[in-house]
C-alpha positions in Angstrom: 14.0 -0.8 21.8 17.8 -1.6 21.2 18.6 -1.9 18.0 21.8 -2.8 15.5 22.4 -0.2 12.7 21.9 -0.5 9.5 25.7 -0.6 8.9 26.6 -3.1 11.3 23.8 -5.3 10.3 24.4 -4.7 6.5 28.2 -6.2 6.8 26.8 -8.7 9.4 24.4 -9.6 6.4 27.2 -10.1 3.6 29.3 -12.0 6.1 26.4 -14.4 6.5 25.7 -14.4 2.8 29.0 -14.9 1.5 29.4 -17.8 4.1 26.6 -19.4 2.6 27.5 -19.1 -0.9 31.0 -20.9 0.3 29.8 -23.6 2.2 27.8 -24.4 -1.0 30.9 -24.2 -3.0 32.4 -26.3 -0.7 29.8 -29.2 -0.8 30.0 -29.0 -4.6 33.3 -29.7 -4.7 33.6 -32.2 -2.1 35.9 -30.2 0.5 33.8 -32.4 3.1 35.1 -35.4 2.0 38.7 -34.0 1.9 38.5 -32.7 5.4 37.8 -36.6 5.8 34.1 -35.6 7.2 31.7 -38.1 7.0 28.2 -36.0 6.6 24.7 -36.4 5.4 23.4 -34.3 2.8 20.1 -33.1 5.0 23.2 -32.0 7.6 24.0 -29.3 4.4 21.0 -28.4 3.9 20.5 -27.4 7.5 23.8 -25.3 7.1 22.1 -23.7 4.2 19.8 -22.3 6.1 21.5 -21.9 9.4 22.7 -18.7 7.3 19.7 -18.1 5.0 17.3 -17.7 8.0 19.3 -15.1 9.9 19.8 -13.2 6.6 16.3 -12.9 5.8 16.0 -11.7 8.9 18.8 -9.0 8.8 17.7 -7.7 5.5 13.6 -8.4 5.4 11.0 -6.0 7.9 8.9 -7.5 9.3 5.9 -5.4 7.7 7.0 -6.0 3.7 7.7 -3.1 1.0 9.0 -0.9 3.6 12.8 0.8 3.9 14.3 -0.1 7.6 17.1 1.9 9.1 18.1 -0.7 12.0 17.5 -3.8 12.5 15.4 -4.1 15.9 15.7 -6.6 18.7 13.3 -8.8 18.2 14.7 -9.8 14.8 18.0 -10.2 15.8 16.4 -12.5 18.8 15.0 -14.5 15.8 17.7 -15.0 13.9 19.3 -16.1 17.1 16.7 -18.8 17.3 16.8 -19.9 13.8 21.0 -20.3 14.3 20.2 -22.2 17.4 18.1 -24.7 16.1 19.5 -25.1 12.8 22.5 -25.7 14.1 21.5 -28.1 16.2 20.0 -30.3 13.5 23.0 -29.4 11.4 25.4 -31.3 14.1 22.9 -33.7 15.9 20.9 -34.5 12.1 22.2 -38.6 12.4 20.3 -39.3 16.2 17.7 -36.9 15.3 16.6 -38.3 12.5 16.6 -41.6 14.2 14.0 -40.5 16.9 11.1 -38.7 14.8 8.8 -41.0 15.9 9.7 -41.3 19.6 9.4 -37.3 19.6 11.6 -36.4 22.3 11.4 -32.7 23.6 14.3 -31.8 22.2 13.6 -32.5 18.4 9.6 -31.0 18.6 11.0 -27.8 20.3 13.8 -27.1 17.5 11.1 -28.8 14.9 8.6 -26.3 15.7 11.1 -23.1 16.2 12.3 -24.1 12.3 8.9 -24.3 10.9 7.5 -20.8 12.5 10.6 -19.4 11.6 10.8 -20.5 8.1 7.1 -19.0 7.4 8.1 -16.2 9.1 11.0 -15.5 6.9 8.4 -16.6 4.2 5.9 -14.4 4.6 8.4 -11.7 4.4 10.0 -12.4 1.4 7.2 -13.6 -0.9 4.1 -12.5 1.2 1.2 -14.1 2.6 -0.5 -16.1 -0.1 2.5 -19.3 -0.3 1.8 -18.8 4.0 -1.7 -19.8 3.9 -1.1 -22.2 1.2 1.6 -24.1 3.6 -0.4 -23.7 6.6 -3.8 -25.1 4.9 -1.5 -28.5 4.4 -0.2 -28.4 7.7 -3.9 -28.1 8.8 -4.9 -31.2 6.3 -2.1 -33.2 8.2 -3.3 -32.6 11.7 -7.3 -33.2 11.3 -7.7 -35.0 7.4 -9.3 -37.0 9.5 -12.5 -35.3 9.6 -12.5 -35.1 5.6 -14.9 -37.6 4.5 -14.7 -39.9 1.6 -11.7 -40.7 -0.5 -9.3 -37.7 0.6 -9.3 -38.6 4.1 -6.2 -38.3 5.9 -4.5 -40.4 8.6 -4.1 -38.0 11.7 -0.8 -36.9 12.9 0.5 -36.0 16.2 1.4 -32.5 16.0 4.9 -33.3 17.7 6.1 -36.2 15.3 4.5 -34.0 12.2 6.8 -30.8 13.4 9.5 -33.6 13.4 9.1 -35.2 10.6 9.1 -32.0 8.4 11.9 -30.0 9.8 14.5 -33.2 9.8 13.2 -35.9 7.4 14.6 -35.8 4.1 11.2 -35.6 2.5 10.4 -32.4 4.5 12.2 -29.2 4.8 15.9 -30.7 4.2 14.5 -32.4 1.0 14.1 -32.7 -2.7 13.5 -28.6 -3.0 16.2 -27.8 -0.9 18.8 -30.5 -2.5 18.4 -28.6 -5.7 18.3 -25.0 -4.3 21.4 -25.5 -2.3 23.3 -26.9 -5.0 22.5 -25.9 -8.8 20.9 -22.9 -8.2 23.7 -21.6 -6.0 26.0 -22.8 -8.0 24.0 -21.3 -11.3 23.3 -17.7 -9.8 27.1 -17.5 -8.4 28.2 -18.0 -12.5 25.4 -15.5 -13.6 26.8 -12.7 -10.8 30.2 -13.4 -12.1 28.7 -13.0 -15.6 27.5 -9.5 -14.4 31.1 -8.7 -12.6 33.4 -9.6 -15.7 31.5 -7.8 -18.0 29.5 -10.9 -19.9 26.4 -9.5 -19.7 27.1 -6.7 -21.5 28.8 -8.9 -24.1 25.6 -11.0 -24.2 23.5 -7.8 -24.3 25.4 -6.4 -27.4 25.3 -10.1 -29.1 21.9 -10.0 -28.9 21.3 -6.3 -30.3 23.9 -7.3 -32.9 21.6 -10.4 -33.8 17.9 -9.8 -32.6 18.2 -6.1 -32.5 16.7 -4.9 -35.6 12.8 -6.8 -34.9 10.7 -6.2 -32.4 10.7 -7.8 -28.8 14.0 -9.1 -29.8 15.2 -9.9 -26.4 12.7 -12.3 -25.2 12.9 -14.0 -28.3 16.9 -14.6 -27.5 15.2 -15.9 -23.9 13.1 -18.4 -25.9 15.7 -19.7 -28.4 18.3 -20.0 -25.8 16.4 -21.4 -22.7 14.9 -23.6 -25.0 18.2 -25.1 -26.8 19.9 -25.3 -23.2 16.7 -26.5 -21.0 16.4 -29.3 -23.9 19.7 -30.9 -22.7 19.3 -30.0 -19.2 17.8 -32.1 -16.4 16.2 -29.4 -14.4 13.6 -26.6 -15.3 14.6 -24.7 -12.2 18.8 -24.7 -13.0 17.9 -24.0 -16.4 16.1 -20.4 -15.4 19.2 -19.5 -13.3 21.4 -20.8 -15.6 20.2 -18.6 -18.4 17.8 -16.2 -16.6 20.6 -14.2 -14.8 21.5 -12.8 -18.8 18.2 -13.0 -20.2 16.2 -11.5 -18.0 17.6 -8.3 -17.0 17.7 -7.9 -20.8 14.4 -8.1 -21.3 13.0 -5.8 -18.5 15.6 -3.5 -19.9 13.7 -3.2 -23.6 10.7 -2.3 -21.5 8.9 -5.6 -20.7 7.3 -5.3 -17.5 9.4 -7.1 -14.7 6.8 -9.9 -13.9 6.6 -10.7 -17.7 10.1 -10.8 -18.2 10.4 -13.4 -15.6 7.3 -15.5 -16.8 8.6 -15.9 -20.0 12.0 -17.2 -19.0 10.1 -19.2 -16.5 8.1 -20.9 -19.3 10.9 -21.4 -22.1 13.2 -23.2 -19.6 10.1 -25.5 -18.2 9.5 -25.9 -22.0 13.1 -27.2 -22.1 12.3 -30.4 -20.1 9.7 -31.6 -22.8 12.2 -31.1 -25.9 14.4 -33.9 -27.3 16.7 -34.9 -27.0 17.1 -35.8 -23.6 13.6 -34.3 -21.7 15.5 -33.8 -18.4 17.0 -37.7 -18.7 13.4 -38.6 -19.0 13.5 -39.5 -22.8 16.3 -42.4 -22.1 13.8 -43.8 -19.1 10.5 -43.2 -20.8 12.1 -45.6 -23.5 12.9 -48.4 -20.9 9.6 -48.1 -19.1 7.9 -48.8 -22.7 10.1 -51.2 -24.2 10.6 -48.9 -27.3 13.2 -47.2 -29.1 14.6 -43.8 -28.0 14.6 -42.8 -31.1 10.3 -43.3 -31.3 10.1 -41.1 -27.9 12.1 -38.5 -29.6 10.0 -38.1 -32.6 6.8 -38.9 -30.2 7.8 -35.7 -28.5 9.0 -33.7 -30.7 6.3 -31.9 -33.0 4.2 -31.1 -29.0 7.5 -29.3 -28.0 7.6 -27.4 -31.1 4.1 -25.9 -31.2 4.8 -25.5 -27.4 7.8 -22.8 -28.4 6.1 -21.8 -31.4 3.1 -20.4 -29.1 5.4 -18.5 -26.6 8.1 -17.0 -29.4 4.7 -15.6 -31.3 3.2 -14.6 -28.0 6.8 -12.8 -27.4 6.2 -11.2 -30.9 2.6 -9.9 -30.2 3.3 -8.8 -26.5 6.2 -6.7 -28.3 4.0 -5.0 -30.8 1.4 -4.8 -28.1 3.2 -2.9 -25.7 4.6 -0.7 -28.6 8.7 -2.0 -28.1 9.5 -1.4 -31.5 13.3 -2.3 -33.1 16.5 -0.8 -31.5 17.9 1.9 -33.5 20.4 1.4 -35.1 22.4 4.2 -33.7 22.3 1.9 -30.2 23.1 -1.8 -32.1 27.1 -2.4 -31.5 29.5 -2.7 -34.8 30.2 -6.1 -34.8 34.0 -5.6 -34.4 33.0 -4.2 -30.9 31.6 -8.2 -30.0 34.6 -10.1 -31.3 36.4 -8.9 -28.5 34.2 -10.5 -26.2 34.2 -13.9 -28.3 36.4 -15.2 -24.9 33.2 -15.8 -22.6 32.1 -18.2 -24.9 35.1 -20.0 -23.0 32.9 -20.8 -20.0 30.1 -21.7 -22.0 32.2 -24.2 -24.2 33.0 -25.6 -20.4 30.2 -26.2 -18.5 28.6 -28.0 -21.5 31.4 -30.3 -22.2 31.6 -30.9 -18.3 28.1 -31.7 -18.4 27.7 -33.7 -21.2 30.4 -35.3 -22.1 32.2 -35.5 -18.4 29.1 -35.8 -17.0 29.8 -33.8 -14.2 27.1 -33.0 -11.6 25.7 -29.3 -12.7 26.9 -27.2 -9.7 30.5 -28.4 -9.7 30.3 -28.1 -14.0 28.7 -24.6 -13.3 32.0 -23.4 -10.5 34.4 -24.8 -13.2 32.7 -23.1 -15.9 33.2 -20.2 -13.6 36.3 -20.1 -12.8 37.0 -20.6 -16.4 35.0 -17.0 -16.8 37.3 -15.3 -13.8 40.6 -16.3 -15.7 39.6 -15.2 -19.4 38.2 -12.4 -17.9 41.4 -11.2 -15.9 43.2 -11.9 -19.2 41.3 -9.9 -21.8 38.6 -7.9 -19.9 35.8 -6.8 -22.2 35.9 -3.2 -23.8 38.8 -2.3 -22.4 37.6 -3.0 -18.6 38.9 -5.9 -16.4 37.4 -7.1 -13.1 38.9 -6.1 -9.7 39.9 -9.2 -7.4 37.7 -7.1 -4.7 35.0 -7.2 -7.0 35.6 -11.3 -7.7 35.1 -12.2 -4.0 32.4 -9.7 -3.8 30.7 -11.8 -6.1 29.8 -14.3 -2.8 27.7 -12.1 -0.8 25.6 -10.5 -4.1 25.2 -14.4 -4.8 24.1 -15.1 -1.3 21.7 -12.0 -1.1 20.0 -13.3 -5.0 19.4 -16.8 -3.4 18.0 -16.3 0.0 14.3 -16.0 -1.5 14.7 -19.1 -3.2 16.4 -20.6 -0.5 13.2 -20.1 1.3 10.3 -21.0 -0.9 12.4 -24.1 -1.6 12.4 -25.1 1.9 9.0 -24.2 2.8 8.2 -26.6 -0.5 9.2 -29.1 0.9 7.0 -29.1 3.9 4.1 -29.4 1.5 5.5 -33.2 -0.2 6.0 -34.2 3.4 2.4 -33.2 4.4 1.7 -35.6 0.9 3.7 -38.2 2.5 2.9 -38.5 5.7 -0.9 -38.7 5.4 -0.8 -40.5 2.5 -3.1 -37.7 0.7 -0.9 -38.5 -2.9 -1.4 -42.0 -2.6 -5.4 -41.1 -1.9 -5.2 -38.7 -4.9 -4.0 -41.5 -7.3 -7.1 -44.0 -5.6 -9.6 -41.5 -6.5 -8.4 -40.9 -9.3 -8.9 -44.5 -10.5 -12.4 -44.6 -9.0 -13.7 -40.9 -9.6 -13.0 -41.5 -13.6 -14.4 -44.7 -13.8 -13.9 -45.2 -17.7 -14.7 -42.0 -18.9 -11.3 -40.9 -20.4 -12.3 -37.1 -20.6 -12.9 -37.0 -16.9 -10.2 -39.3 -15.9 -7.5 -37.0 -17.7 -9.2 -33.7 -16.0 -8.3 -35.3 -12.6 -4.9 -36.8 -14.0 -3.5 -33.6 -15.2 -4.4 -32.1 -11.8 -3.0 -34.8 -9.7 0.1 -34.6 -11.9 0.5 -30.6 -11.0 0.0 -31.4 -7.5 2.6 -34.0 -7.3 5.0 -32.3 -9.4 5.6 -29.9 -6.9 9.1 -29.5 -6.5 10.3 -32.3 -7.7 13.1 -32.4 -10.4 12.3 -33.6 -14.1 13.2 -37.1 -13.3 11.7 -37.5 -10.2 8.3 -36.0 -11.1 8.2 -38.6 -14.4 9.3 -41.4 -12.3 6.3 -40.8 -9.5 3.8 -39.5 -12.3 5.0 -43.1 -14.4 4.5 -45.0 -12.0 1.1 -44.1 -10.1 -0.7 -42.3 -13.2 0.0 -43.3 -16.2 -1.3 -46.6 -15.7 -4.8 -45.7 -14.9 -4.8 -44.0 -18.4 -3.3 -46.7 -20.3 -6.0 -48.8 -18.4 -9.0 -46.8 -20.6 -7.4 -47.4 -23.5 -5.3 -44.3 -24.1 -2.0 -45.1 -26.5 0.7 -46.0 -23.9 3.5 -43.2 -25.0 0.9 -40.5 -25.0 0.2 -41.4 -21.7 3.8 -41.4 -21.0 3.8 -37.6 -22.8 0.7 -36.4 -20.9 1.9 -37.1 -17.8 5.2 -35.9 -18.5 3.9 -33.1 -19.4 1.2 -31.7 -16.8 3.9 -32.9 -14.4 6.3 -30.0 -15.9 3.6 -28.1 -15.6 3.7 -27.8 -11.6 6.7 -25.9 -12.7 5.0 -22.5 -13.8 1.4 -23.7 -12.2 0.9 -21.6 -8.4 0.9 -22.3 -5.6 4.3 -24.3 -5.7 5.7 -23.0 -9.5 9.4 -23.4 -8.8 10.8 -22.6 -12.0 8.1 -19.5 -12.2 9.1 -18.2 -8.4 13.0 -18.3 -9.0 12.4 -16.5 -12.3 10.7 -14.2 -10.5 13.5 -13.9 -7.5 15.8 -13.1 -10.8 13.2 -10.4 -12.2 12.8 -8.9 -8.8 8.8 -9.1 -9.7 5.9 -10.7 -7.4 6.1 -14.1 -6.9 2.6 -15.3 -7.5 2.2 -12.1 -10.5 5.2 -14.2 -12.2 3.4 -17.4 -12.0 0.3 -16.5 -13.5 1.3 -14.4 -16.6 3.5 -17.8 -16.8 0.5 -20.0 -16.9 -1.1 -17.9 -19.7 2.4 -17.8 -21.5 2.4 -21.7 -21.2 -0.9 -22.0 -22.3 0.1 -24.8 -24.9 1.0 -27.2 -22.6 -1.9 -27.6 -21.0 -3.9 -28.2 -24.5 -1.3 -30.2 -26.6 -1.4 -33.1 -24.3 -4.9 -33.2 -24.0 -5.1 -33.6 -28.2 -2.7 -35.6 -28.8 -3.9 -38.2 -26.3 -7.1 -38.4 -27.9 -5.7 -38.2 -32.2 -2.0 -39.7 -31.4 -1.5 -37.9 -35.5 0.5 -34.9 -33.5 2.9 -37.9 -31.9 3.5 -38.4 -35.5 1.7 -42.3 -34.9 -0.9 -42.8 -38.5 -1.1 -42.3 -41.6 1.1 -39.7 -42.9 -1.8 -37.4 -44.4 -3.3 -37.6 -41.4 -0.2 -36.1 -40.3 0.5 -33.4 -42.6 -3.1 -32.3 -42.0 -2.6 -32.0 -37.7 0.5 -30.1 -38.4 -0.9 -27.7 -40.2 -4.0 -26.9 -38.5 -2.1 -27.1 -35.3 0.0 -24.5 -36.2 -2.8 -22.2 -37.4 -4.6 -22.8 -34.1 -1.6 -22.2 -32.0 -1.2 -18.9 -34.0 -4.6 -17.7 -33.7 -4.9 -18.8 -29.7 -1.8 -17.2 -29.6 -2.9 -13.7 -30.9 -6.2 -14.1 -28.8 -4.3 -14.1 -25.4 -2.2 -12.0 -26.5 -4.6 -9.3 -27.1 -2.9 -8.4 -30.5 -2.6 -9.2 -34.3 -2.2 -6.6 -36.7 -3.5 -4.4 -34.5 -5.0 -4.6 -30.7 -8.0 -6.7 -30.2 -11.7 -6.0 -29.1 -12.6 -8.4 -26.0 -14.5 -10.1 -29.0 -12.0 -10.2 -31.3 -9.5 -12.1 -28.8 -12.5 -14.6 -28.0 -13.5 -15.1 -31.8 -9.3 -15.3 -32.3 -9.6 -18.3 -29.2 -12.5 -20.2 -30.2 -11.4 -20.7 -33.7 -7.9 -21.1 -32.9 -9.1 -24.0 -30.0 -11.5 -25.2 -32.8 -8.6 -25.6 -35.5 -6.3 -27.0 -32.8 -8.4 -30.2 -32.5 -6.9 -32.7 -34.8 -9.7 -34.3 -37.6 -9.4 -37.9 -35.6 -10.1 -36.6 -31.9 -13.9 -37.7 -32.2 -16.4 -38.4 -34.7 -17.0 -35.0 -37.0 -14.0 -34.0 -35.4 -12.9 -33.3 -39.1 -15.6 -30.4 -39.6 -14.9 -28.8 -36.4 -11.3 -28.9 -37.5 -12.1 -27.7 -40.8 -14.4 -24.6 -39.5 -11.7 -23.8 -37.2 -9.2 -23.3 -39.9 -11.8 -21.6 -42.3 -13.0 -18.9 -39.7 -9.5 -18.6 -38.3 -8.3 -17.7 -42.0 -11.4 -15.7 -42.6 -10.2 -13.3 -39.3 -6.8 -13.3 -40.2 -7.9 -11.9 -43.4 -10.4 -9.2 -41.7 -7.5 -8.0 -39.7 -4.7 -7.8 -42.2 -7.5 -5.8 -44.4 -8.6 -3.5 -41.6 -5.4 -2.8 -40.8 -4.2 -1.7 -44.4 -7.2 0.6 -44.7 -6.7 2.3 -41.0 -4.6 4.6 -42.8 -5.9 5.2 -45.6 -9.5 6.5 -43.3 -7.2 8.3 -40.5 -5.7 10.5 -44.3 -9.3 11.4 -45.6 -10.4 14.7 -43.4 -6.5 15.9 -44.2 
């Protein structure tokens, strides 16, 4: 069968990637507008992936993990296909979108060729699991009907359902895609740049310089710093690219394997969203929906999100001594005379956060500035005595295009799920049942709530998932009586959570594009990395004492304990303490450390499981630390 060769199709490929790193460039900075074109943002979108599509195509086989030496025919036929009807929603987007419902031939046809395509492309790049996931929605659309009870869905015509989720803007050319074809772009373009000029490197010897000398010292940097710049950030996702494109590689370079390295970012830039001060803009809104004083949210929310990082930078410790990365020697760690020459990328940093916080620019256009910023001081001083090439500068678009396309995809293909939500009316069904299913038990009406928050946080933005989650949740819970800002927090919360929770983790799955690791793999080591989030919310909703609201011995006392539990969970999933853990051991290590977790006004006698909790969990701390001083001392004896 004919065939183009790899070294046609490989420039072919950068062309198309480059050209789709520049046309987001060019939406970011308004070139549009200049031109004096008068477009729709869904009409970008579909230009994003009138070149993603026929990449994926160039550069994915059809049967996954193997090496391909041409492209063949039929994949060149199908990324002719995908050109042809992207295009043709990119240029025709303002009548199609007016004639969904009267589903003329000419929109189902493209509709449908998009929506196989896009799996296709899918499939290829992240395998089949996120496929069946998709298709089982697209199923639910097409015959919820026959679901009895609560969950049943209103049938759709298969022509205006391929319609509506290939041009409306809460399919395909939605929420998912509006933030893929923007910040991340915009995020991974100043992260490859990073790589060109040599800042990597400088962040890589910063980090020996400062973290080098204790173990697991680079995902520790990846906590602190996702952490500090997620907190001020107002999406989880731009926040992973933003910082993951330094952090990352770092950490599967101390040994770390690649789908951990990517989990860990994934969960300490999710974690950013739920640490003050602003919570991903929701702090300011949470404030207004409650009537309250920022300043209350910010202290509400504050001692959650610490115990949150405190649980991942100890589980970064353990996993460290675990896997046996021990310090760097000190022959490797940089003078620190060698790092003052590099003090000049801290330029671009010093720009995009006074662009974003104090200009308020939109992210991508802060992150290009903060770019170009790096290209100039870069040119100027170099780092170690090496400058970038121009060549290499404008290479920087295709590498950027090439990192993105897997994101591209899952981000579009995420967006056919919340149009399968909307179009049936399955979320609104989900928040009905809720109400009725939990009746006024608040145990089981929080079980269901923190599902139906994960399921309609799916790749939304921080705001956006608060807003929804505010609005169609949180009132059932106040409604049985829960305090109304931890039921502001607990959605908040579980709605992150969607974030690093599969099958839609978005934050998790571009971590994971970063870390070249699994998809799914990525998303599950995240969940048990994030493990906090989903307990913390359920305890301080029932003893508000860890939102800081009581008496202030009441206080003291949940701090505490919380801490202890948090370590000891901790140390259970990690598998590790002062030494590695017997299946038991990690399950005595979890019980106690859930048991000491439970603040003493949760339920009556909560106080003496607390109390046993923190008792046992000292008493195994105590066994280990002892067993692990007389090792040793028994391994010396027959010498």
């Amino acid at each position: 069968m004919p065939a183009l060769p790899m070294r046609y199709a490989k420039l072919l490929a950068d062309l198309f990637a480059a050209c789709l790193v520049l046309l987001a460039v060019g939406w970011a900075l308004s070139v549009q507008r200049k031109l004096g074109l008068d477009l729709y943002p869904q009409q970008f979108f579909a230009g994003v992936l009138f070149f993603a599509l026929p990449l994926a195509f160039f550069t994915l086989p059809a049967r996954r993990r193997t090496e391909r030496e041409d492209v063949p025919l039929y994949d060149l036929i199908l990324a002719a296909l995908s050109m042809g009807a992207l295009g043709y929603v990119a240029v025709h987007y303002p009548d199609l979108v007016l004639m969904i419902f009267a589903r003329p031939p000419e929109l189902w046809i493209t509709s449908v060729i998009i929506i196989v395509l896009l799996l296709e492309t899918l499939r290829r790049a992240t395998g089949w699991a996120l496929v069946l996931i998709i298709s089982a929605f697209l199923l639910y659309a097409l015959f919820g009907d026959l679901i009895p009870g609560r969950l049943q869905g209103r049938p759709q015509n298969w022509q205006l359902l391929a319609g509506y989720l290939a041009v409306d803007s809460n399919g395909v050319l939605g929420l998912p895609m509006s933030v893929a074809s923007t910040v991340v772009i915009a995020f991974i373009l100043f992260g490859v740049l990073l790589g060109i000029t040599g800042g990597s490197q400088f962040f890589t010897d910063a980090a020996m310089i400062g973290m080098g000398r204790f173990r697991g010292g680079s995902m520790k940097i990846s906590v602190l710093a996702s952490g500090l710049f997620g907190s001020i950030s107002g999406s989880a996702v731009a926040n992973v690219v933003g910082t993951g494109v330094v952090t990352i590689p770092m950490i599967k370079r101390d040994g770390y394997p690649a789908h951990k390295a990517g989990a860990i970012e994934a969960v300490a830039s999710t974690g950013g969203q739920l640490m003050p001060p602003v919570m991903g803009a929701s702090a300011f809104l949470m404030a207004e929906f409650l009537a309250i004083p920022y300043s209350q949210i910010v202290m509400a929310a504050l001692l959650p999100a610490i115990l949150y990082y405190v649980a991942l930078f100890i589980q970064a410790d353990l996993e460290a001594a675990k896997l046996g990365i021990q310090r760097v020697p000190e022959s490797e760690i940089p003078a620190r005379s060698t790092v003052l020459v590099g003090l000049h990328f801290a330029t671009a940093f010093a720009v995009l956060i006074y662009l974003l916080f104090w200009m308020r620019y939109q992210p991508e256009r802060a992150a290009l500035w903060s770019a170009l910023a790096l290209c100039g001081t870069a040119l100027i001083f170099g780092y170690r005595g090496v400058r970038p090439t121009i060549r290499a500068l404008f290479g920087s678009f295709a590498r950027t295009g090439h990192g993105v396309v897997e994101i591209l995809l899952i981000s579009a293909a995420s967006g056919m799920v919340i149009g399968v939500l909307n179009i049936t009316g399955l979320s609104f069904n989900l928040t009905y049942a809720l109400v009725q299913v939990g009746g006024g038990s608040a145990v089981l009406l929080l079980a269901l709530s923190a599902i139906v928050c994960i399921i309609l946080g799916m790749g939304l933005p921080t705001l956006g998932v608060y807003v929804l989650l505010a609005a169609l949740v949180a009132p059932a819970l106040i409604e049985v009586g829960i305090e109304p800002i931890a039921a502001h927090l607990y959605v908040l919360y579980f709605g992150m959570m969607s974030m690093i929770t599969p099958p839609i983790a978005m934050a998790a799955f571009a971590a994971a594009a970063i870390a070249k690791a699994p998809a799914m793999a990525t998303g599950w080591a995240a969940m048990r990395f994030g493990w906090a989030a989903y307990v913390i919310p359920v305890l301080f909703v029932f003893s508000p004492s860890l939102i800081l609201i009581g008496e202030t011995g009441e206080i003291i006392f949940a701090v505490i304990t919380a801490g202890l539990g948090v370590w000891l969970v901790s140390a259970g999933l990690a598998g590790y303490f002062a030494d590695r853990l017997s299946p038991l051991k990690r399950l005595m290590f979890i019980t106690t450390g859930l048991m000491a977790l439970v603040p003493a006004g949760a339920f009556q006698g909560a106080i003496l499981t607390d109390a046993a909790g923190v008792l046992l969990g000292l008493g195994l701390i105590g066994s280990e630390l002892f067993r692990r001083r007389a090792t040793p001392l028994a391994q010396e004896e027959p010498q």
